[in-house]
N, C-alpha and C positions, 0 to 999 in steps of 0.2 A: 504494500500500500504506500500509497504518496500525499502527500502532503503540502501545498500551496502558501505561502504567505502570502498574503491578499493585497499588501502594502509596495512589497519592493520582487514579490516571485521567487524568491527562494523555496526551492522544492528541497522537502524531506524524505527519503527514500526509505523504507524500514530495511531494504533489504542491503540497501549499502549504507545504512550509519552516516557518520559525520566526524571521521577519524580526525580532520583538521580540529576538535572542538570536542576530542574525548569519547563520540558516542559509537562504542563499535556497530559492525555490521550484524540485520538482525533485531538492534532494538525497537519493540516498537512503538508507536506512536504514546499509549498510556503508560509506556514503562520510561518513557521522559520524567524529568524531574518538571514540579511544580511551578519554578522559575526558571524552567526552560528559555530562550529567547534568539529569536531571529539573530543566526551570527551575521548578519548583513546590514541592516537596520534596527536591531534591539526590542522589536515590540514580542510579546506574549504569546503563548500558545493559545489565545483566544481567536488571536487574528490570522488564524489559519485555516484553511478548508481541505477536506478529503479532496483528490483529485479524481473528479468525476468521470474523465478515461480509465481509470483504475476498477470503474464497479460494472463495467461492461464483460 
């Protein structure tokens, strides 16, 4: 599953992590920590959306 920032597009991959920023490959989405944050722009994992080609 993927993951959109709605703000600046940072897409979060569960299957490739975000090793630049600690989060191996794998993790997923609710296994983020609570202050997670756009490494791109800094906003919240509120401001994110499932990526809607993912649920095809």
């Amino acid at each position: 599953m993927r993951y959109i920032c709605m703000i600046c597009g940072y897409v979060y991959d569960e299957d490739e992590g975000d090793l630049d920023n600690g989060i191996e490959p794998g993790t997923l989405w609710e296994d983020l920590p609570d202050d997670f944050e756009c490494p791109l722009c800094g906003v919240s994992k509120e401001d994110f959306e499932r990526d809607p080609e993912c649920d095809n």
